[in-house]
C-alpha positions as semicolon CSV with decimal commas, in nm:
position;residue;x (nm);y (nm);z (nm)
1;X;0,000;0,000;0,000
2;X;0,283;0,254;0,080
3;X;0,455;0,202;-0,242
4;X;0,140;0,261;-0,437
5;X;0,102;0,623;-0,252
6;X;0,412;0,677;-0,359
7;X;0,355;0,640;-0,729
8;X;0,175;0,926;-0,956
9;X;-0,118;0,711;-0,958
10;X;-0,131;0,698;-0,570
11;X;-0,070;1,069;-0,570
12;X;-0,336;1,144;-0,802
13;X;-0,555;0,914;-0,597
14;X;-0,471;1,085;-0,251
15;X;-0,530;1,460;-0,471
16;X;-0,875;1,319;-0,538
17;X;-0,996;1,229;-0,221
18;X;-0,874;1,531;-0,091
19;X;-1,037;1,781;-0,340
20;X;-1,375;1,578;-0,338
21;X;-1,370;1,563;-0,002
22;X;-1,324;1,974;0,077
23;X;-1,557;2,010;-0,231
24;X;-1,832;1,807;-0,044
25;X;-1,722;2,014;0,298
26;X;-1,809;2,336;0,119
27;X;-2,136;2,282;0,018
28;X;-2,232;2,178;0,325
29;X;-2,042;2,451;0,502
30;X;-2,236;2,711;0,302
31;X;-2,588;2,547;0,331
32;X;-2,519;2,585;0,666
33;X;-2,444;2,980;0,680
34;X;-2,713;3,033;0,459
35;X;-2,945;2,980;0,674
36;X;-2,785;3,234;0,976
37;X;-2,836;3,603;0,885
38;X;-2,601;3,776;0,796
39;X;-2,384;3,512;0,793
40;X;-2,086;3,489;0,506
41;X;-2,110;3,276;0,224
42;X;-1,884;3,074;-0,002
43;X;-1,855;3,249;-0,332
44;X;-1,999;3,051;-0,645
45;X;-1,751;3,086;-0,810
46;X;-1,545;2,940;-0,565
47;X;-1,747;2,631;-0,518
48;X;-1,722;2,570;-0,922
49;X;-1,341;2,627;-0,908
50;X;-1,370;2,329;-0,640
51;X;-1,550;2,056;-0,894
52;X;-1,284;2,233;-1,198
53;X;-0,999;2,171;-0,935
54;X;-1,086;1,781;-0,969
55;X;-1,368;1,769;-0,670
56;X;-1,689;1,741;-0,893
57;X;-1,781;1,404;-0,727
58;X;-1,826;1,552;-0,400
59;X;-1,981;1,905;-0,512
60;X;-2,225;1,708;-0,688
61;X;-2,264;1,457;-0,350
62;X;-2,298;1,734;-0,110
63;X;-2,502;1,952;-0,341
64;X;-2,788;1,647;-0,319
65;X;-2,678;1,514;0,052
66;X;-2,724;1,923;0,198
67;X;-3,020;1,966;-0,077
68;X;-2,767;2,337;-0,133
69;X;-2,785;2,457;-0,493
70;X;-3,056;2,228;-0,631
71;X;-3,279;2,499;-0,774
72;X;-2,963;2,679;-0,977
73;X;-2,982;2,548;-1,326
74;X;-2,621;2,622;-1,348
75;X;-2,522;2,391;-1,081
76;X;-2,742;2,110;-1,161
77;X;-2,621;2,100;-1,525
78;X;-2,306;2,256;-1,503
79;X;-2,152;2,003;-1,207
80;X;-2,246;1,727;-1,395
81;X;-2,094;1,859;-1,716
82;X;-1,759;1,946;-1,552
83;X;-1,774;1,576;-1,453
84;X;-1,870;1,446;-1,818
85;X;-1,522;1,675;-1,890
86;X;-1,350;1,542;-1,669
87;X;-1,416;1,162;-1,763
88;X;-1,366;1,234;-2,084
89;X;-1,000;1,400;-2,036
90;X;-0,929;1,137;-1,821
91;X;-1,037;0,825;-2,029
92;X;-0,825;1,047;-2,327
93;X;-0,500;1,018;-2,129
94;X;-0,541;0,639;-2,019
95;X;-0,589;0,561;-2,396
96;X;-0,271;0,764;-2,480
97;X;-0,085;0,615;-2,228
């Protein structure tokens, strides 16, 4: 197990988890200050740069698991779409490896 961490598939791997994981953190951090007054929110912007960053997974998980963003057509098409991306450039690279 500790040599595969240690390769730049493990690596990649770990970077995954971890992006997903603060990606699914945000979106439930901000449903949760949205509903305090005055409270201050995550930026869009910066919860899209999350899924573009590699965490689209876990937006889209915590966007359905906090019920946060449901109602924005741009986040219920445009997470999955940054995920179809994603899958795409991904399955691109295994074939060209």
């Amino acid at each position: 197990m500790k040599e595969f961490l240690l390769t730049p598939a493990g690596l990649a791997v770990c970077y995954l988890l971890v992006i997903n994981l603060i990606a699914f953190c945000m979106m439930g951090w901000d449903k949760r200050q949205s509903k305090r007054e005055g409270a201050r929110r995550t930026p869009e912007k910066r919860l899209f740069l999350a899924a573009v960053l590699g965490g689209s997974v876990g937006a889209i998980a915590g966007m359905f698991h906090f019920r946060h963003k449901t109602r924005h057509w741009y986040f219920r098409y445009g997470l999955p779409a940054i995920l179809i991306l994603q899958l795409a450039a991904a399955g691109g690279i295994w074939y060209c490896l």
